[in-house]
mmCIF entry with sequence, helices, sheets and N, C-alpha, C, O atoms, coordinates in Angstrom:
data_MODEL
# 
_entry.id   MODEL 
# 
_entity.id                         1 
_entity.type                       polymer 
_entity.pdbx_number_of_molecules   1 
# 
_entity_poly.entity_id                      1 
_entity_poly.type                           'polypeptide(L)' 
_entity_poly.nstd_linkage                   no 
_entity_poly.nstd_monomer                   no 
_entity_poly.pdbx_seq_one_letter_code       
;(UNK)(UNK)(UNK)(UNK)(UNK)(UNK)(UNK)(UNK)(UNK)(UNK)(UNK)(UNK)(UNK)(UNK)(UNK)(UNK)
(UNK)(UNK)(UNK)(UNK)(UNK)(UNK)(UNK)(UNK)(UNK)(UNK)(UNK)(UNK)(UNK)(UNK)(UNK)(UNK)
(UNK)(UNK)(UNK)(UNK)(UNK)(UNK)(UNK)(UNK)(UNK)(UNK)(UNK)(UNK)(UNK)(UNK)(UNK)(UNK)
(UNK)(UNK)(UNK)(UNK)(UNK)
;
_entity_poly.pdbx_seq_one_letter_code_can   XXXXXXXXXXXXXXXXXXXXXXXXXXXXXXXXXXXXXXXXXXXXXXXXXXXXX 
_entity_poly.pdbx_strand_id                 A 
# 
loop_
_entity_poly_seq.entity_id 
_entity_poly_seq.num 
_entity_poly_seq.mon_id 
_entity_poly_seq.hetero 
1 1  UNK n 
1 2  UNK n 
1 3  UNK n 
1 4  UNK n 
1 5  UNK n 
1 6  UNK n 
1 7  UNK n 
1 8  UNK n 
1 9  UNK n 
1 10 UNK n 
1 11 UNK n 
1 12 UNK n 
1 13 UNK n 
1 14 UNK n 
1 15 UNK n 
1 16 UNK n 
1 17 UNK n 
1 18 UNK n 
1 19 UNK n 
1 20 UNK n 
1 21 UNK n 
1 22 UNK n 
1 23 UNK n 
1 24 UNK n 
1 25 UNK n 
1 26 UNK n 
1 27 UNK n 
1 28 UNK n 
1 29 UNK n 
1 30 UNK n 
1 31 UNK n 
1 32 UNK n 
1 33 UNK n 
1 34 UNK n 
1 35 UNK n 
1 36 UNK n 
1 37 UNK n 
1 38 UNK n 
1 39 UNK n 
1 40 UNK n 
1 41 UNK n 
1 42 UNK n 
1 43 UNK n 
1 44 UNK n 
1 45 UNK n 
1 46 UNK n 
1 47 UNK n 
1 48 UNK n 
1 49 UNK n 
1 50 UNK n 
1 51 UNK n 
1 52 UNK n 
1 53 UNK n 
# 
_struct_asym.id          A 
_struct_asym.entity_id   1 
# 
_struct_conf.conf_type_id            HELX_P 
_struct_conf.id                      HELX_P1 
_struct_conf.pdbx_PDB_helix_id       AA1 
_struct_conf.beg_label_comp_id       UNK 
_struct_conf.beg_label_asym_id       A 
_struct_conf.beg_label_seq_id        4 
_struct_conf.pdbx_beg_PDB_ins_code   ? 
_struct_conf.end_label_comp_id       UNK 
_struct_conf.end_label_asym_id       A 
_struct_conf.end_label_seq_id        51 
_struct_conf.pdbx_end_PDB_ins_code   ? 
_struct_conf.beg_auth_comp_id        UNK 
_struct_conf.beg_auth_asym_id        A 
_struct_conf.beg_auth_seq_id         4 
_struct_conf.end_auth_comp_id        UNK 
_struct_conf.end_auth_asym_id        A 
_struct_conf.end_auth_seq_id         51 
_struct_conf.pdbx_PDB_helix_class    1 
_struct_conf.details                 ? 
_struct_conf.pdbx_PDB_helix_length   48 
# 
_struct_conf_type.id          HELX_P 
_struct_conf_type.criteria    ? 
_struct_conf_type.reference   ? 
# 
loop_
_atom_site.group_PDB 
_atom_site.id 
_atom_site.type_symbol 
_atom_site.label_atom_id 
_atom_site.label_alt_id 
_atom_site.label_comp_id 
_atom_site.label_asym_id 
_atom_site.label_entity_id 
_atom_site.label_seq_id 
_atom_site.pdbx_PDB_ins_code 
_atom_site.Cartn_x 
_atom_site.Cartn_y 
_atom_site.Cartn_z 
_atom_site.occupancy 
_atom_site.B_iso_or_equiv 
_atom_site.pdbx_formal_charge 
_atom_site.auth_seq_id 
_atom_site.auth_comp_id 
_atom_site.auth_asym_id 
_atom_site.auth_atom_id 
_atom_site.pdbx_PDB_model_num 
ATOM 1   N N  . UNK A 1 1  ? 14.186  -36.897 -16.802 1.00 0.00 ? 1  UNK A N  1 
ATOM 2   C CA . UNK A 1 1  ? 13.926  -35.449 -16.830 1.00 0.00 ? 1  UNK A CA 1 
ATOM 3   C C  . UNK A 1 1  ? 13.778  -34.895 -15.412 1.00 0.00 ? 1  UNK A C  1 
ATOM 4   O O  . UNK A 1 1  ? 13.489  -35.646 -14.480 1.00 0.00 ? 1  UNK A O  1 
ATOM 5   N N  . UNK A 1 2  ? 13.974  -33.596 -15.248 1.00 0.00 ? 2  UNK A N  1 
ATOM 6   C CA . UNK A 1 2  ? 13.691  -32.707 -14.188 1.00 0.00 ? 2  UNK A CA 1 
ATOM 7   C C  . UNK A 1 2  ? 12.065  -32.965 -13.771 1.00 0.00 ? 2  UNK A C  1 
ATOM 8   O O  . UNK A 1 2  ? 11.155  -33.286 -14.535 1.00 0.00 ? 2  UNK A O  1 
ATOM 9   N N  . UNK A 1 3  ? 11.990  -32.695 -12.153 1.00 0.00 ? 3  UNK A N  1 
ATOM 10  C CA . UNK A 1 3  ? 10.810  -32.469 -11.293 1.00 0.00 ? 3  UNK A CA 1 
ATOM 11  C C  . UNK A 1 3  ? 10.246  -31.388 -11.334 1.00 0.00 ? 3  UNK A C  1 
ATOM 12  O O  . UNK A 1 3  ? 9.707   -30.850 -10.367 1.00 0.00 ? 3  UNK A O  1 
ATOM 13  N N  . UNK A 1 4  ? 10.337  -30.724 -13.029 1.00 0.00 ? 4  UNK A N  1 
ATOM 14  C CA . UNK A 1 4  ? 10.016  -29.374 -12.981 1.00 0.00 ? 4  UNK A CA 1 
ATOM 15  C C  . UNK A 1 4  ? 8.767   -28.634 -11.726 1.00 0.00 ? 4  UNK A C  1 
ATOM 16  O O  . UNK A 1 4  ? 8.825   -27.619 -11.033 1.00 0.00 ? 4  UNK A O  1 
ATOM 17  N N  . UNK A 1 5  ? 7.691   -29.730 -11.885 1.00 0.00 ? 5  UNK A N  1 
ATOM 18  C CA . UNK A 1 5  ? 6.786   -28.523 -11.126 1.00 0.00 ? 5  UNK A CA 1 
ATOM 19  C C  . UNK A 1 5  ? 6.919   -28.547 -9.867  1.00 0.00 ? 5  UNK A C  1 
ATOM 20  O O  . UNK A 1 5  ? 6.547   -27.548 -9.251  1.00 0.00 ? 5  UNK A O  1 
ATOM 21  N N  . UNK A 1 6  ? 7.479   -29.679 -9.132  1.00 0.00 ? 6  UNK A N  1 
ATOM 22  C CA . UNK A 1 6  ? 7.502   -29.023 -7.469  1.00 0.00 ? 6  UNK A CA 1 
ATOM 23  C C  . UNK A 1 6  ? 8.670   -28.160 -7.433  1.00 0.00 ? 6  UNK A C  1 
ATOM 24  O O  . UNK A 1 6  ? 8.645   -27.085 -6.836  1.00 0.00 ? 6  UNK A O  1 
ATOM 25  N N  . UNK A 1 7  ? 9.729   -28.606 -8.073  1.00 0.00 ? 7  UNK A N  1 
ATOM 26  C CA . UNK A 1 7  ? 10.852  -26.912 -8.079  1.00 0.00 ? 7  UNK A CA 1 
ATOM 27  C C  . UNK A 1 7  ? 10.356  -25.708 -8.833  1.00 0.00 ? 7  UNK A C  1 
ATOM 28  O O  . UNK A 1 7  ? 10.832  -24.589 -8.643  1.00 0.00 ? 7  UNK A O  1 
ATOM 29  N N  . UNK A 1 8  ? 9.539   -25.918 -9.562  1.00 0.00 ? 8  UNK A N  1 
ATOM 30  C CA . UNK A 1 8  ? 8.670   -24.236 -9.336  1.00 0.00 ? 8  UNK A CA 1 
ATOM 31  C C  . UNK A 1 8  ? 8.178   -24.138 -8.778  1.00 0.00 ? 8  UNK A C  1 
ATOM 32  O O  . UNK A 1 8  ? 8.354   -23.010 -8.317  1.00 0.00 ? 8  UNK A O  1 
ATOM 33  N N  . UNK A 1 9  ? 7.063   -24.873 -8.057  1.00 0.00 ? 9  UNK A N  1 
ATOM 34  C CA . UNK A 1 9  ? 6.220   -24.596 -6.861  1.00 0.00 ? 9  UNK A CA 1 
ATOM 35  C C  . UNK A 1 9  ? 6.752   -23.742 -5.887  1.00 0.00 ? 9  UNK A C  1 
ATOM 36  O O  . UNK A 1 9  ? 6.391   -22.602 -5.593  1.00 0.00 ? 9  UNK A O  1 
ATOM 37  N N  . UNK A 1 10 ? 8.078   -24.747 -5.201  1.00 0.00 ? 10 UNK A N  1 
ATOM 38  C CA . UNK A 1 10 ? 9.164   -23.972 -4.378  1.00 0.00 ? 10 UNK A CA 1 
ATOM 39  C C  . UNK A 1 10 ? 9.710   -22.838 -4.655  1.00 0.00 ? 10 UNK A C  1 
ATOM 40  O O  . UNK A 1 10 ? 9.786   -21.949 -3.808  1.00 0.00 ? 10 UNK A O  1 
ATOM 41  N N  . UNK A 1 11 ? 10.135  -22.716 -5.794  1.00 0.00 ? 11 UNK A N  1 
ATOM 42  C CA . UNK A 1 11 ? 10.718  -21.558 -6.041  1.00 0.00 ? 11 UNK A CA 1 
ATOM 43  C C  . UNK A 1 11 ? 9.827   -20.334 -5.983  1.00 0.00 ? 11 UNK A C  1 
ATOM 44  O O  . UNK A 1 11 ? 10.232  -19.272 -5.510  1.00 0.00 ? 11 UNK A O  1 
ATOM 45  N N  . UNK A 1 12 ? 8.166   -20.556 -6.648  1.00 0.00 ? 12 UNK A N  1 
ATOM 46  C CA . UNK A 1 12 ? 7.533   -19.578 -6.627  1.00 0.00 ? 12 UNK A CA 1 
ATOM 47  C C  . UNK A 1 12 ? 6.935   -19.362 -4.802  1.00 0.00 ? 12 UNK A C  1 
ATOM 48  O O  . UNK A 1 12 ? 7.162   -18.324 -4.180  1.00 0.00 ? 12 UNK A O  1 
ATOM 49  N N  . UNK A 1 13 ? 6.376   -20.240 -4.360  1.00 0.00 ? 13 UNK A N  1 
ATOM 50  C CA . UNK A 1 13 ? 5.785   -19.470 -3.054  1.00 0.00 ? 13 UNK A CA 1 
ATOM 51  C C  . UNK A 1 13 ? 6.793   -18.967 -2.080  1.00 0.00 ? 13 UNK A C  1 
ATOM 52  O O  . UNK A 1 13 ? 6.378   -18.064 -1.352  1.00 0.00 ? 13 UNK A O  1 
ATOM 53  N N  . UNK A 1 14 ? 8.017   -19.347 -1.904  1.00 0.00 ? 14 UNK A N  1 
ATOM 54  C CA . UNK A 1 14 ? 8.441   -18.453 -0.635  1.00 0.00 ? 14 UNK A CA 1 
ATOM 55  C C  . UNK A 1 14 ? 8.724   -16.683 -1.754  1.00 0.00 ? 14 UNK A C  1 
ATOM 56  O O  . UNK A 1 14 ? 8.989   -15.627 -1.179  1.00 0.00 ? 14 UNK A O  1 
ATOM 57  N N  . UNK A 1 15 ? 8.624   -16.750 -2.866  1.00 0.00 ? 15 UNK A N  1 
ATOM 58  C CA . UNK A 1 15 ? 8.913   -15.563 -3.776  1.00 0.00 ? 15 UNK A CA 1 
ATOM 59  C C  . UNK A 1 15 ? 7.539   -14.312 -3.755  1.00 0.00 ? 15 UNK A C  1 
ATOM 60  O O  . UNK A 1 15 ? 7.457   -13.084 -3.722  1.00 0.00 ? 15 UNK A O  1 
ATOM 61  N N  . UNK A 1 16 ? 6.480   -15.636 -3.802  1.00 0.00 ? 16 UNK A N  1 
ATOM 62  C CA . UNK A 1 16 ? 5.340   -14.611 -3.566  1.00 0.00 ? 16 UNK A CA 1 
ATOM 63  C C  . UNK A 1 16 ? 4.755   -14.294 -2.524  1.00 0.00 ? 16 UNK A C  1 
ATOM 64  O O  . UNK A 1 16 ? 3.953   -13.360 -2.564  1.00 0.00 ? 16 UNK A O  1 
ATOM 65  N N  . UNK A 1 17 ? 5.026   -15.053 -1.206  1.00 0.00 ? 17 UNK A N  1 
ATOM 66  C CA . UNK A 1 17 ? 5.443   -14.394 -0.237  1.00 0.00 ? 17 UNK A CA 1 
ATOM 67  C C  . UNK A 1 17 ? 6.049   -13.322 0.407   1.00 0.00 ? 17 UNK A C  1 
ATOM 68  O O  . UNK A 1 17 ? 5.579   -12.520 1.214   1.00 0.00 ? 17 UNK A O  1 
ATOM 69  N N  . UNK A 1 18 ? 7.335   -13.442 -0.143  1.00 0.00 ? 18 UNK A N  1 
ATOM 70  C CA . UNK A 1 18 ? 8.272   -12.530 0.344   1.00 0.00 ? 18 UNK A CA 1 
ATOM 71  C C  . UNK A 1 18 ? 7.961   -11.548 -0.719  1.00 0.00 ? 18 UNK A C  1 
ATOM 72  O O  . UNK A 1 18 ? 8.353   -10.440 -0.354  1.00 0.00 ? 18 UNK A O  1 
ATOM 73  N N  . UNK A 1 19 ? 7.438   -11.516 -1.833  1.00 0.00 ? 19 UNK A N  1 
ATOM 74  C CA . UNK A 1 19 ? 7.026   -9.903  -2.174  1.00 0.00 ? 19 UNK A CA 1 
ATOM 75  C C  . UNK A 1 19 ? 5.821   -9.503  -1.653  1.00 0.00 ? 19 UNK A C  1 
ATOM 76  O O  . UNK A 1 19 ? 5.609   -8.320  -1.385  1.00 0.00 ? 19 UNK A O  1 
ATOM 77  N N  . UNK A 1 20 ? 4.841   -10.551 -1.449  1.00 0.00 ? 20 UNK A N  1 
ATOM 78  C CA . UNK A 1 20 ? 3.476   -10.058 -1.071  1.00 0.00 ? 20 UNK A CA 1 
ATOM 79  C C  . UNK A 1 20 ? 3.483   -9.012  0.405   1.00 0.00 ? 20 UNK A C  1 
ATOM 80  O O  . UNK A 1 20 ? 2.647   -8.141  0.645   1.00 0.00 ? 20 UNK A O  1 
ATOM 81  N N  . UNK A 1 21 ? 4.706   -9.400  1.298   1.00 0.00 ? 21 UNK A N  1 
ATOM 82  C CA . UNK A 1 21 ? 4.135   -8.890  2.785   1.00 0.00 ? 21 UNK A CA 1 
ATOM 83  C C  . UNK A 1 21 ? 4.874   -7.423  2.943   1.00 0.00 ? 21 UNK A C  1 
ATOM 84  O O  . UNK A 1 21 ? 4.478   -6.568  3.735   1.00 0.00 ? 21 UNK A O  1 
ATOM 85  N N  . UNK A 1 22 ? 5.966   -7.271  2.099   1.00 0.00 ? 22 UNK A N  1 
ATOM 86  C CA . UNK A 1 22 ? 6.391   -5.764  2.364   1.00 0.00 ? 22 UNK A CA 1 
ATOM 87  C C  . UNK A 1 22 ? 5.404   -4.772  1.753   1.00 0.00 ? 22 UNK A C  1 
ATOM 88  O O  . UNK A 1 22 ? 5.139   -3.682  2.259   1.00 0.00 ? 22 UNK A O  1 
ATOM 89  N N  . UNK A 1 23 ? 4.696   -5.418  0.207   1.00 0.00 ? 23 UNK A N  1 
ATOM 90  C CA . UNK A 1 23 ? 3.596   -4.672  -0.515  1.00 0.00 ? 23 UNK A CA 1 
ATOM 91  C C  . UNK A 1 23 ? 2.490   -4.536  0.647   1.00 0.00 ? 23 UNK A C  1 
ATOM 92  O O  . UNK A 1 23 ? 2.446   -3.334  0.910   1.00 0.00 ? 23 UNK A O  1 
ATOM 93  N N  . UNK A 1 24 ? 1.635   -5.189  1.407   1.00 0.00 ? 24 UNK A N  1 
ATOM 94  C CA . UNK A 1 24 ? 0.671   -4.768  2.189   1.00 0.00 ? 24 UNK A CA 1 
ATOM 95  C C  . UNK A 1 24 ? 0.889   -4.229  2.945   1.00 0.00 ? 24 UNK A C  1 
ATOM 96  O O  . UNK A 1 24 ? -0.063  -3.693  3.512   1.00 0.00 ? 24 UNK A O  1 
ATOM 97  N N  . UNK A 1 25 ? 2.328   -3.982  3.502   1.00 0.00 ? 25 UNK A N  1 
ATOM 98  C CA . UNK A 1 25 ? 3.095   -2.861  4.235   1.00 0.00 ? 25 UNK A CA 1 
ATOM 99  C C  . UNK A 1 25 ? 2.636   -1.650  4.195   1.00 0.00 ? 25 UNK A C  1 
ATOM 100 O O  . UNK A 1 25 ? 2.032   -0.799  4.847   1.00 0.00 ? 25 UNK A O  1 
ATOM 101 N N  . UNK A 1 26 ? 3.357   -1.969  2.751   1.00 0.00 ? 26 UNK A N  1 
ATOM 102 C CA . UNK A 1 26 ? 3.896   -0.184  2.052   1.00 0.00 ? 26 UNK A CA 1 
ATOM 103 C C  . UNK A 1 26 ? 2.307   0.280   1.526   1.00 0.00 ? 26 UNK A C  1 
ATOM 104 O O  . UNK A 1 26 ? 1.881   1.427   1.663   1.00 0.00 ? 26 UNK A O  1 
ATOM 105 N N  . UNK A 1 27 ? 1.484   -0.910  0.866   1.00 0.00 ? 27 UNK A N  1 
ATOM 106 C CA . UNK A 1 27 ? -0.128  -0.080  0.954   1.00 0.00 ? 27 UNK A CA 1 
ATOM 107 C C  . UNK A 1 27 ? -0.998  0.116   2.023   1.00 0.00 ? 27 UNK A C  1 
ATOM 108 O O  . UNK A 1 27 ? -1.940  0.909   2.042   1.00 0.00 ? 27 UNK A O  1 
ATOM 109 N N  . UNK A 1 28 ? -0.609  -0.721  3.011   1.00 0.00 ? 28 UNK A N  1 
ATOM 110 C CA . UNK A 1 28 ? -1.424  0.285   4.620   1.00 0.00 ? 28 UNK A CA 1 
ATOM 111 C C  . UNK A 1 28 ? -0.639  1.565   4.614   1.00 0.00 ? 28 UNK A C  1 
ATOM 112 O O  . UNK A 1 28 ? -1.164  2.617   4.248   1.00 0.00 ? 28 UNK A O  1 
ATOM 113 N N  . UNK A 1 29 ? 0.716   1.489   5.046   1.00 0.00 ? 29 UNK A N  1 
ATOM 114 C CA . UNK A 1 29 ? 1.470   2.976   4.920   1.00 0.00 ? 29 UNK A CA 1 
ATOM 115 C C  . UNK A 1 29 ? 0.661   4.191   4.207   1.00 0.00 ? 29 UNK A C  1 
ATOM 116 O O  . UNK A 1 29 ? 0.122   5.198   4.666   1.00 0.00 ? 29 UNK A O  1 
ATOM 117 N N  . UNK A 1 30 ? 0.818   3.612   2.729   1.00 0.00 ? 30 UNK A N  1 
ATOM 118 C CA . UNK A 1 30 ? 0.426   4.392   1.677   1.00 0.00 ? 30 UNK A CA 1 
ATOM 119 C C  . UNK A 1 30 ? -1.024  5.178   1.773   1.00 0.00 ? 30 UNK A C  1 
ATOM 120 O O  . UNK A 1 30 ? -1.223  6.377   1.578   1.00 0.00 ? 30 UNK A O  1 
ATOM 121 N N  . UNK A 1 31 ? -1.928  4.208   2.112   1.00 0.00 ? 31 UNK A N  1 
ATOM 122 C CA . UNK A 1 31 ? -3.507  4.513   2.183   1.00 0.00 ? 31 UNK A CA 1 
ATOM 123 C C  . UNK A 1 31 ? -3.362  5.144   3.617   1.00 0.00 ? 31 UNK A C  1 
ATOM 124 O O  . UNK A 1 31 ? -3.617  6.343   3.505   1.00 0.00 ? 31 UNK A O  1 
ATOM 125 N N  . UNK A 1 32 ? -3.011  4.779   5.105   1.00 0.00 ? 32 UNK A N  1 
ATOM 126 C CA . UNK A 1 32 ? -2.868  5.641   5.665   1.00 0.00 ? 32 UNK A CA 1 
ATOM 127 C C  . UNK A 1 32 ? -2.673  6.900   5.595   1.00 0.00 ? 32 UNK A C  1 
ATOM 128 O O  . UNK A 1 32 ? -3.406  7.708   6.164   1.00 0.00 ? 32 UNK A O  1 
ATOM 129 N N  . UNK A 1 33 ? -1.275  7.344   4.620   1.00 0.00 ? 33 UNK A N  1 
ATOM 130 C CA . UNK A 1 33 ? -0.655  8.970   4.546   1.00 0.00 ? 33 UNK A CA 1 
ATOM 131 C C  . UNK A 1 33 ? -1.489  9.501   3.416   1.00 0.00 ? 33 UNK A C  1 
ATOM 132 O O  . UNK A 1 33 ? -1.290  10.681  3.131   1.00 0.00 ? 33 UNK A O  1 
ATOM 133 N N  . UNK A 1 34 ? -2.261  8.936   2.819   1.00 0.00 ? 34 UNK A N  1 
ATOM 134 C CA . UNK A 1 34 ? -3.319  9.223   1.756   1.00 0.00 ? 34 UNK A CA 1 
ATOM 135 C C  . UNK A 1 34 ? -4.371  9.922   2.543   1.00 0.00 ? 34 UNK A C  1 
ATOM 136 O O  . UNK A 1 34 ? -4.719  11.067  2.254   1.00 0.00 ? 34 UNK A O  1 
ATOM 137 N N  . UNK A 1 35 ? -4.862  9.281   3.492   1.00 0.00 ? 35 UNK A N  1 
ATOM 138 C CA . UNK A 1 35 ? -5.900  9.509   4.386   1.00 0.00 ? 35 UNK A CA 1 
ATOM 139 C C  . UNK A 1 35 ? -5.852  10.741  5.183   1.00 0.00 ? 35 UNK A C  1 
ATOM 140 O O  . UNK A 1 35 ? -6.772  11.554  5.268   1.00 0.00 ? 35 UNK A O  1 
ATOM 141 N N  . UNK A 1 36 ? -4.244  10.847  5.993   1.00 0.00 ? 36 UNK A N  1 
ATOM 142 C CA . UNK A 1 36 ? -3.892  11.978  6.650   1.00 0.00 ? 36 UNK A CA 1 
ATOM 143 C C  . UNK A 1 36 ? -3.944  13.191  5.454   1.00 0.00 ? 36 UNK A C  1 
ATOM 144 O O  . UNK A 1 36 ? -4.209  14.368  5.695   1.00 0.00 ? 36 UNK A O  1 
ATOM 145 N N  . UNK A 1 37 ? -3.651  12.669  4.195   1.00 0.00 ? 37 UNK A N  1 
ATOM 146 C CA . UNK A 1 37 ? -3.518  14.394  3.473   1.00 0.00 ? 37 UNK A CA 1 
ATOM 147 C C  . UNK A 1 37 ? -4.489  14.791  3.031   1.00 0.00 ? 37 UNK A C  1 
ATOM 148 O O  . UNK A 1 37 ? -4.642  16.006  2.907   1.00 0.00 ? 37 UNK A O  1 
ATOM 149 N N  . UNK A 1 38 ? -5.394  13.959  2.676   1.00 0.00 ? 38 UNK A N  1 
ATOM 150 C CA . UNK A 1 38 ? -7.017  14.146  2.209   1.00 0.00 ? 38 UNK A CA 1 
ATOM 151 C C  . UNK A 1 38 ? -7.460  15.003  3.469   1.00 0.00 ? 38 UNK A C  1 
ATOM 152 O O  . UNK A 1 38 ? -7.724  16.182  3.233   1.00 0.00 ? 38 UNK A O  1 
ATOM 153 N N  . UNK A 1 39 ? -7.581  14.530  4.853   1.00 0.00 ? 39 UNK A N  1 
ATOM 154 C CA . UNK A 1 39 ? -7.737  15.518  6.114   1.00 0.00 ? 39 UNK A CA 1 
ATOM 155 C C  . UNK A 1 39 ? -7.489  16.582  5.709   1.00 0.00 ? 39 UNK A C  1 
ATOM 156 O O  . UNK A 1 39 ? -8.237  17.407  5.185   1.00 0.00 ? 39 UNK A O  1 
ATOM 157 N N  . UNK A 1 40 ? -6.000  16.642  6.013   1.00 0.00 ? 40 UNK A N  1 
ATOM 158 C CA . UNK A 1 40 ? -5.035  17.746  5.917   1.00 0.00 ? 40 UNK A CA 1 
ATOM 159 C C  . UNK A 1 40 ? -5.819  18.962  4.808   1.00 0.00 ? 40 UNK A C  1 
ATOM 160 O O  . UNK A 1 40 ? -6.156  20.086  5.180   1.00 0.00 ? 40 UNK A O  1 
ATOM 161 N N  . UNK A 1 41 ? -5.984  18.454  3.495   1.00 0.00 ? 41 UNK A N  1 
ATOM 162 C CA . UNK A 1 41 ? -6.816  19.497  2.537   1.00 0.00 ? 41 UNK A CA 1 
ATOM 163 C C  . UNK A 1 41 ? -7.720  19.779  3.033   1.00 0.00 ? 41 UNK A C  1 
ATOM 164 O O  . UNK A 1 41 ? -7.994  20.965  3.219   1.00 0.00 ? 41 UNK A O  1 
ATOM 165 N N  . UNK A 1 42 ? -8.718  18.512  3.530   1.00 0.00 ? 42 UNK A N  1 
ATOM 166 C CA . UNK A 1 42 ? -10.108 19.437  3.883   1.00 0.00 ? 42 UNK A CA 1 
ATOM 167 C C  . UNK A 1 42 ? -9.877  20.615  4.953   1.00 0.00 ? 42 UNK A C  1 
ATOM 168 O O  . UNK A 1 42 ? -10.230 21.761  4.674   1.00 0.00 ? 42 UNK A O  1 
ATOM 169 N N  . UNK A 1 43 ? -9.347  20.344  6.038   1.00 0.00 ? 43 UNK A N  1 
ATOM 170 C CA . UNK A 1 43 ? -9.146  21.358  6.939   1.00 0.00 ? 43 UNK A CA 1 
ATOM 171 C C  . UNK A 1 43 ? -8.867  22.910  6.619   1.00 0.00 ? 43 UNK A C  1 
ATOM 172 O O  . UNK A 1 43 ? -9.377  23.909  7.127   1.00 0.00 ? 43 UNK A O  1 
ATOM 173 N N  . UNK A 1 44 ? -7.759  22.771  5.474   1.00 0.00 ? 44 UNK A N  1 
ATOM 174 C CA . UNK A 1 44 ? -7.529  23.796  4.566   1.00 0.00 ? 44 UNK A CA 1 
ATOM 175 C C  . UNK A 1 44 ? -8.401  24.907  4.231   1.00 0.00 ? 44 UNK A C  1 
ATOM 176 O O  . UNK A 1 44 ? -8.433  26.123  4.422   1.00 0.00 ? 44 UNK A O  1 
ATOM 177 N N  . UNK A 1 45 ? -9.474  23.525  3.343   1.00 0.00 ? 45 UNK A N  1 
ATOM 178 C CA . UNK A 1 45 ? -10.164 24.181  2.483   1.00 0.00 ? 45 UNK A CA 1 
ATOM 179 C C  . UNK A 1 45 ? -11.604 25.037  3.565   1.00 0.00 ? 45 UNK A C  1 
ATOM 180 O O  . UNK A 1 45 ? -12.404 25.921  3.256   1.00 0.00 ? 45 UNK A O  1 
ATOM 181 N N  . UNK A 1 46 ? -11.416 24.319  4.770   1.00 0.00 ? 46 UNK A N  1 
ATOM 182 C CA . UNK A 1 46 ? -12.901 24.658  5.457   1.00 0.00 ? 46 UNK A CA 1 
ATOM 183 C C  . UNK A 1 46 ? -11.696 25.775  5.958   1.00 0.00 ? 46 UNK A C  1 
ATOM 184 O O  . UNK A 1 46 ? -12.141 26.910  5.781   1.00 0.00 ? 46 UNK A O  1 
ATOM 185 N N  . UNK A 1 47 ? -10.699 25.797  6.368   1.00 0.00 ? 47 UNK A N  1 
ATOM 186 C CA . UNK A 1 47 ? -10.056 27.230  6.664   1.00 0.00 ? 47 UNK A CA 1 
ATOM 187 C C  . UNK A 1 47 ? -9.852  28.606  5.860   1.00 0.00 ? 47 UNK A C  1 
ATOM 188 O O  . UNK A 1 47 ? -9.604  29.725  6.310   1.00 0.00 ? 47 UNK A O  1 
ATOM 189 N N  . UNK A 1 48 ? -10.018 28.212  4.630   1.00 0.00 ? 48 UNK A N  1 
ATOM 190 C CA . UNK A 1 48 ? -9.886  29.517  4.067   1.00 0.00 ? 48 UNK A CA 1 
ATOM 191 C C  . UNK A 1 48 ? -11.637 30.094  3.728   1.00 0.00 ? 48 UNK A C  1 
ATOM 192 O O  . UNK A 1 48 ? -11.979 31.275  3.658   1.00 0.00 ? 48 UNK A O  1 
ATOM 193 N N  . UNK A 1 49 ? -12.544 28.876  3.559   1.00 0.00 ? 49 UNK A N  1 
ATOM 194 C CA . UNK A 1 49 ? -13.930 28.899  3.149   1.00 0.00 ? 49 UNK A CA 1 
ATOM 195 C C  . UNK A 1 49 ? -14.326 29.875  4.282   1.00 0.00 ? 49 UNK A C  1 
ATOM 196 O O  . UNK A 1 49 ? -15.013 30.879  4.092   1.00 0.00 ? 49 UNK A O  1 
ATOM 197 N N  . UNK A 1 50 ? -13.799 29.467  5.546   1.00 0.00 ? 50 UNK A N  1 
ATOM 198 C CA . UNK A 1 50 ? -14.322 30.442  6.660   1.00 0.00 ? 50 UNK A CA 1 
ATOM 199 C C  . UNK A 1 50 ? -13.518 31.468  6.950   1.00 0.00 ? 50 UNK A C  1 
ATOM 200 O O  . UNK A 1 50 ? -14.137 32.480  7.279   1.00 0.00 ? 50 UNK A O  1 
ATOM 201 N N  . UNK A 1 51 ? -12.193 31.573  6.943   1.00 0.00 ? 51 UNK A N  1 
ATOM 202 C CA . UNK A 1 51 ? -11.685 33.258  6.420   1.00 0.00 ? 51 UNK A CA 1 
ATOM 203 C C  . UNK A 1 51 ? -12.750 33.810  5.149   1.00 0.00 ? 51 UNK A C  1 
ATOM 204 O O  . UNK A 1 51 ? -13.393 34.833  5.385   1.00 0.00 ? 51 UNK A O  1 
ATOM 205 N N  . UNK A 1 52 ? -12.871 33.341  4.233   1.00 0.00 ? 52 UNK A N  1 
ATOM 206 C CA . UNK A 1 52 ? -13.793 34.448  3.548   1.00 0.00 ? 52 UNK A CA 1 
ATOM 207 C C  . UNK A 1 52 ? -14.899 34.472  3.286   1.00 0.00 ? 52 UNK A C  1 
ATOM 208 O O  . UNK A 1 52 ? -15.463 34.906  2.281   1.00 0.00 ? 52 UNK A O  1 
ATOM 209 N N  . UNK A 1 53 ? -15.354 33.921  4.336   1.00 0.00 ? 53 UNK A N  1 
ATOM 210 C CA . UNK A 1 53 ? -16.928 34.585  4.826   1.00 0.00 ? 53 UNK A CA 1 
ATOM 211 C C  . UNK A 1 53 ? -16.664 35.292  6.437   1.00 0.00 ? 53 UNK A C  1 
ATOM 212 O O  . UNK A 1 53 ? -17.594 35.833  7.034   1.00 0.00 ? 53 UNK A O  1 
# 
């Protein structure tokens, strides 16, 4: 019979690898531009709060 589990082994870690590192990428990215627009509103909101007063 086949060596099934070290050829899954192989097969799975360079796989979960190579999806794991573009994902922590794209969620620093993500939580970054999250961060900038959350700013972005507050500034907004303290801009119009103080136009109408």
């Amino acid at each position: 019979s086949l060596p099934t589990h070290p050829f899954s082994q192989d097969l799975r870690e360079p796989y979960k690898s190579s999806t794991l590192q573009p994902n922590v990428f794209e969620t620093c990215r993500w939580v970054k531009n999250r961060g900038r627009r959350e700013q972005m509103e507050r500034e907004r909101k303290r801009d119009t709060y103080a136009h109408m007063h």
